[in-house]
ROSE-4610 file (N, C-alpha, C; in Angstrom, 1 decimal, always signed):
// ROSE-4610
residu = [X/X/X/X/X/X/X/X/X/X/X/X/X/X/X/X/X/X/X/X/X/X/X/X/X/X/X/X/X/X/X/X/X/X/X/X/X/X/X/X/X/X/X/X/X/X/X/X/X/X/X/X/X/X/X/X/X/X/X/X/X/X/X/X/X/X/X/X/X/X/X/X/X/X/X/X/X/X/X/X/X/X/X/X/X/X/X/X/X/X/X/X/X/X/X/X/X/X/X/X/X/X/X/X/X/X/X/X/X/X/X/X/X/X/X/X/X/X/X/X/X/X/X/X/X/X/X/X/X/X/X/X/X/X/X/X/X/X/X/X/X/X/X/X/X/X/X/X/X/X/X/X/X/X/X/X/X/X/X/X/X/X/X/X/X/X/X/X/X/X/X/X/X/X/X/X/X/X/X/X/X/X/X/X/X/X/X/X/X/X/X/X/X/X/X/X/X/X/X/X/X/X/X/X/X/X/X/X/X/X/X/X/X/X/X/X/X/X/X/X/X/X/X/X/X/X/X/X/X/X/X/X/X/X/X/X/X/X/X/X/X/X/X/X/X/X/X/X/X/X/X/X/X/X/X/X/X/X/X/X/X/X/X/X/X/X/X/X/X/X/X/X/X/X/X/X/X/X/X/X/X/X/X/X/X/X/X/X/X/X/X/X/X/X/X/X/X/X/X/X/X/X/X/X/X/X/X/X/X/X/X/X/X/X/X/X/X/X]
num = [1/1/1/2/2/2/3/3/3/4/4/4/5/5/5/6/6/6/7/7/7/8/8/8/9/9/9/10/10/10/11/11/11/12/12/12/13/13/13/14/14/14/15/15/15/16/16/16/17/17/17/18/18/18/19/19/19/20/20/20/21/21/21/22/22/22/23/23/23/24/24/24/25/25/25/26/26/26/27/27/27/28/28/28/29/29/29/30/30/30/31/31/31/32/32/32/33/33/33/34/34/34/35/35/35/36/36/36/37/37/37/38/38/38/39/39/39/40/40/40/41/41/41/42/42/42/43/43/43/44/44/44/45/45/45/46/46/46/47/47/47/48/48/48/49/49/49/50/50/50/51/51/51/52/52/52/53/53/53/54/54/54/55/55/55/56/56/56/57/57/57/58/58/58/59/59/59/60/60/60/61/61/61/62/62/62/63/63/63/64/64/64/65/65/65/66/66/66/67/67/67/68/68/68/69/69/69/70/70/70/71/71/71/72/72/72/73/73/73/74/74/74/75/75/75/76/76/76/77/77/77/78/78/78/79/79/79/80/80/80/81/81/81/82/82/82/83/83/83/84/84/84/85/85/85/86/86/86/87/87/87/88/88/88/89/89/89/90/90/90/91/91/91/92/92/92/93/93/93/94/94/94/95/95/95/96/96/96/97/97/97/98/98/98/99/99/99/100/100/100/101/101/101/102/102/102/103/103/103/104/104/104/105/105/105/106/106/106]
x = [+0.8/+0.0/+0.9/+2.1/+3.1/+3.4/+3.5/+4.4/+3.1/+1.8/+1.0/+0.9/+1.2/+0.7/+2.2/+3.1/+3.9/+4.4/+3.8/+3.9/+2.7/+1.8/+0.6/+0.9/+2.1/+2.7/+3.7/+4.2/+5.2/+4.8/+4.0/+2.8/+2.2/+1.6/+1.5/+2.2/+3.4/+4.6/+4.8/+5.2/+5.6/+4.4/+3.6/+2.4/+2.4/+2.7/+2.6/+3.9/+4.8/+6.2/+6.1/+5.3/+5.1/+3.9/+2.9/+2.1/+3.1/+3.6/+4.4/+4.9/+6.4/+6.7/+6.4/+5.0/+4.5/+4.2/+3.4/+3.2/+4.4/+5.1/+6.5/+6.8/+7.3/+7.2/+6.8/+5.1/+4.1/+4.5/+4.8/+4.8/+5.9/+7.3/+8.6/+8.2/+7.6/+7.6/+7.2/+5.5/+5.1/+6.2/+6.8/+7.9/+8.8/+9.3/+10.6/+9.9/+8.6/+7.8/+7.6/+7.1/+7.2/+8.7/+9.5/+10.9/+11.5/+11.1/+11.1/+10.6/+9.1/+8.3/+9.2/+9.3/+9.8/+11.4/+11.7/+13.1/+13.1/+12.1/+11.8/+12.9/+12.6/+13.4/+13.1/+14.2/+13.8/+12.5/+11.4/+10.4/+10.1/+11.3/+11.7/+13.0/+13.4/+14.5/+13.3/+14.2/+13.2/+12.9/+14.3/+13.4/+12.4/+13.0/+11.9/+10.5/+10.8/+9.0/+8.7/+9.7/+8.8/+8.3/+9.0/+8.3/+7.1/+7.4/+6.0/+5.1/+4.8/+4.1/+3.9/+4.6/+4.3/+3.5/+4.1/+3.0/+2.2/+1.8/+0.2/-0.2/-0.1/-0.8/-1.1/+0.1/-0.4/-0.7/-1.0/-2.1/-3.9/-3.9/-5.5/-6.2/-6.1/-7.0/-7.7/-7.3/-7.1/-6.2/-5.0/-3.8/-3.6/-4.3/-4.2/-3.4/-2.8/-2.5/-3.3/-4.2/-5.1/-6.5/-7.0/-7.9/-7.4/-6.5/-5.6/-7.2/-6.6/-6.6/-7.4/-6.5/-5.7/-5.2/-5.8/-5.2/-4.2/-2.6/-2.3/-2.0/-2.2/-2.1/-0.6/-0.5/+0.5/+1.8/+2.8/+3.9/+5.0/+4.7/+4.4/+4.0/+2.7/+1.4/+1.7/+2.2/+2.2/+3.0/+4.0/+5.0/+4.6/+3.6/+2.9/+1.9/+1.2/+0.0/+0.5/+1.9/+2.6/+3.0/+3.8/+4.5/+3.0/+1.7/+0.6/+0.3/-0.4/-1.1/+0.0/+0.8/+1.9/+2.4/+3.1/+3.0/+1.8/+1.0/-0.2/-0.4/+0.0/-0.2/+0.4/+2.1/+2.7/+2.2/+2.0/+1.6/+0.8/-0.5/-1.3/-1.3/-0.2/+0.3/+1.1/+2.1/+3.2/+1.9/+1.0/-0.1/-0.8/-1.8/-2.3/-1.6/-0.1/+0.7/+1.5/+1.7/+1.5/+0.5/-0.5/-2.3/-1.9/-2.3/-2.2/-1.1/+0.2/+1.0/+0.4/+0.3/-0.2/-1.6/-2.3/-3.8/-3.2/-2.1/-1.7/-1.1/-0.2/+1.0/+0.3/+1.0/+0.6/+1.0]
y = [-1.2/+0.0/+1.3/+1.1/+2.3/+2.7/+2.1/+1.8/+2.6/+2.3/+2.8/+4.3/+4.6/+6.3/+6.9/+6.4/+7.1/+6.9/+6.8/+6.6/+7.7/+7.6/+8.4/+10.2/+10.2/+10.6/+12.1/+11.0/+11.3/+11.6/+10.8/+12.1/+13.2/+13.4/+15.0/+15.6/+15.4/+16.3/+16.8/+15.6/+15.6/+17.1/+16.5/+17.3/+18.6/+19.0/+20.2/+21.3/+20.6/+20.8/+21.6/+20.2/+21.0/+21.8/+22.3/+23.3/+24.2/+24.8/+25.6/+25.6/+25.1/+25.7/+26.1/+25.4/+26.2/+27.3/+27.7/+28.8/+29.7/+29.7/+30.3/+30.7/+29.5/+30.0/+30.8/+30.7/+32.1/+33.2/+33.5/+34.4/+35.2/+34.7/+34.6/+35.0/+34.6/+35.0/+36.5/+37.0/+38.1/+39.0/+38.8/+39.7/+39.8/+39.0/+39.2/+40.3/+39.6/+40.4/+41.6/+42.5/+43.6/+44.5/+43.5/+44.3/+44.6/+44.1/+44.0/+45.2/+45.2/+46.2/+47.9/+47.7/+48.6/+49.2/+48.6/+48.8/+49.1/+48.5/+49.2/+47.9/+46.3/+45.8/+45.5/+45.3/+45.2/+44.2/+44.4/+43.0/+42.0/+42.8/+41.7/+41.0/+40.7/+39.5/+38.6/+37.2/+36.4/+35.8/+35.9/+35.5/+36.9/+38.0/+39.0/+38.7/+38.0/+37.7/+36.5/+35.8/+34.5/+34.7/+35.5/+36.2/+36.6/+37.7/+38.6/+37.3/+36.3/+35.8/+34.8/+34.5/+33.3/+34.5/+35.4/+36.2/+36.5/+36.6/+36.5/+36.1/+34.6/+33.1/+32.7/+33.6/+33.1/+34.1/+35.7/+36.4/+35.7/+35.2/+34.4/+35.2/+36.4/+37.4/+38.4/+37.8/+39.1/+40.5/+40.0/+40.7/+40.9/+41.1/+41.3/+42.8/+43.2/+44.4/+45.4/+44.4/+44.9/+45.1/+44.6/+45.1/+45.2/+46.0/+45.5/+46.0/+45.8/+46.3/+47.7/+48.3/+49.9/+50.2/+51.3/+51.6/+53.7/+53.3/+54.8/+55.4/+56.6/+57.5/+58.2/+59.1/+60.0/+59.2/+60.1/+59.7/+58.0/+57.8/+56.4/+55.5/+55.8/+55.1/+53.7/+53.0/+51.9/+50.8/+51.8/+51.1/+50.4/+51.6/+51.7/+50.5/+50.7/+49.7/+47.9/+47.7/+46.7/+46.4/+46.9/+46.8/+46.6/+47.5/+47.0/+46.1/+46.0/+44.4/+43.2/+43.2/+42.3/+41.8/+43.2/+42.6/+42.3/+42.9/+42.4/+40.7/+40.1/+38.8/+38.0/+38.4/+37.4/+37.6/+38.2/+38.4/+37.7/+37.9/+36.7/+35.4/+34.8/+33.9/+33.1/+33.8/+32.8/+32.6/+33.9/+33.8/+32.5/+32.3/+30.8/+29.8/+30.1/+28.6/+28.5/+29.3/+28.9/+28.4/+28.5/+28.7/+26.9/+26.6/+25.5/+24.5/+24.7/+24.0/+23.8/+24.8/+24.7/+23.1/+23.4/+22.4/+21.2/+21.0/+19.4/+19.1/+19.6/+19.0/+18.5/+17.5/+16.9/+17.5]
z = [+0.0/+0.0/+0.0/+0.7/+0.9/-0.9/-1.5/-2.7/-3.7/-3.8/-4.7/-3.6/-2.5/-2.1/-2.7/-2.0/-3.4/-4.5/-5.3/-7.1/-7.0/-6.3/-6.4/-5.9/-4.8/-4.5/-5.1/-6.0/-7.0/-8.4/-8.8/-10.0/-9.6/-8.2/-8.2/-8.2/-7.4/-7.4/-8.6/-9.4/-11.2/-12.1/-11.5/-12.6/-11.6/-10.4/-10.0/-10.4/-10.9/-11.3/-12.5/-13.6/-14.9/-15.3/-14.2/-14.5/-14.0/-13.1/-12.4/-13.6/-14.0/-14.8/-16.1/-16.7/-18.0/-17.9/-16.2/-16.3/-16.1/-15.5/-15.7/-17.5/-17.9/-19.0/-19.8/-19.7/-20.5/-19.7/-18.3/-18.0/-18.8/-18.7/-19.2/-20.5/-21.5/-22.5/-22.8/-21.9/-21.7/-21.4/-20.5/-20.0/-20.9/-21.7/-22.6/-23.7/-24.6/-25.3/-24.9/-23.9/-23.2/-23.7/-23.1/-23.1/-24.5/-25.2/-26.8/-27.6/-26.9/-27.7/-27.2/-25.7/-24.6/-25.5/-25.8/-26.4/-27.7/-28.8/-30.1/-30.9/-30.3/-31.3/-32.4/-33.7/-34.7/-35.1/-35.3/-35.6/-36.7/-37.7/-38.8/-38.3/-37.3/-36.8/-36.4/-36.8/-36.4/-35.1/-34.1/-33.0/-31.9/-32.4/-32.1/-32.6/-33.7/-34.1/-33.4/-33.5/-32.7/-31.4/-30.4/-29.2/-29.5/-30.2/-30.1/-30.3/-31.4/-31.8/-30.7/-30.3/-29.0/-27.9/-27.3/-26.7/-27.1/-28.2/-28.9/-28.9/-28.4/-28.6/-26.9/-26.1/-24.5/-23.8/-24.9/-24.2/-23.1/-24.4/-24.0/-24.3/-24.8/-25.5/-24.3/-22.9/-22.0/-21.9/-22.4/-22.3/-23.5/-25.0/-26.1/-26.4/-27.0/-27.6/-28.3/-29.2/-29.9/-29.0/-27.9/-27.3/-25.9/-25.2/-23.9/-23.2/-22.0/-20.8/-20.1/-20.3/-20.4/-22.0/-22.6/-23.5/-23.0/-23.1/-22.8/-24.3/-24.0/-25.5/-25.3/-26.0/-25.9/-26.4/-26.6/-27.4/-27.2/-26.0/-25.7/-25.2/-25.7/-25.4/-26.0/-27.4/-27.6/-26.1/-26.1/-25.2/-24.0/-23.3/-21.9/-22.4/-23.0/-22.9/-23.3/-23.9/-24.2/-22.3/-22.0/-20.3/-19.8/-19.5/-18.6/-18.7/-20.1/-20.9/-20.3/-21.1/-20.4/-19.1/-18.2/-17.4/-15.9/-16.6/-15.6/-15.8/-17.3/-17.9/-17.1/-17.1/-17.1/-15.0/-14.4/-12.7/-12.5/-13.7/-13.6/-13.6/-14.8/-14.5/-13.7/-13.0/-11.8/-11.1/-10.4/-9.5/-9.7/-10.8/-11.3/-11.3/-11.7/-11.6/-10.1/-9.2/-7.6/-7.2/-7.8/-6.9/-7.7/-8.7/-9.2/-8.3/-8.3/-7.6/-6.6/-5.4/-4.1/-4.0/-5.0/-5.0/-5.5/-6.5/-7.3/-5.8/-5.7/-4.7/-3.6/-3.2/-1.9/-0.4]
């Protein structure tokens, strides 16, 4: 009986591990994407695009660019609403993927 609670054990651990870190990662992405737009990097390089594009995809359509949040105006208004949208995203995320770990984990 000892032997099936941990293997049982040891899959939540496992699976609390890799939600935690997926979400890590989307967050990670939001934040890099941010720093990107924040800095004016070139967006015809291609792993500047593959960011942006992967933060497009783990917005969730909350944190979208095209309908954020917060929209700021003024002369760097794109910038500001990239850094809000974002990183309110990626805050959202560690938050969910703690909350997640905390409930998988034993």
């Amino acid at each position: 009986m000892a032997d099936v609670r941990s293997s049982g054990t040891a899959v939540r651990v496992t699976l609390a591990r890799v939600l935690w870190l997926l979400c890590a990662v989307c967050a990670s992405v939001l934040a890099i994407a941010a720093l990107l737009i924040a800095v004016d990097a070139e967006r015809t390089n291609p792993l500047v695009e593959l960011v942006l594009d992967l933060a497009d995809g783990v917005d969730l359509g909350v944190f979208d660019l095209d309908n954020p949040i917060k929209r700021f105006g003024g002369e760097n208004g794109a910038k500001t609403t990239a850094l809000f949208s974002y990183g309110i995203g990626a805050v959202v995320y560690l938050v969910v993927g703690r909350i997640l770990d905390r409930l998988v984990r034993p």
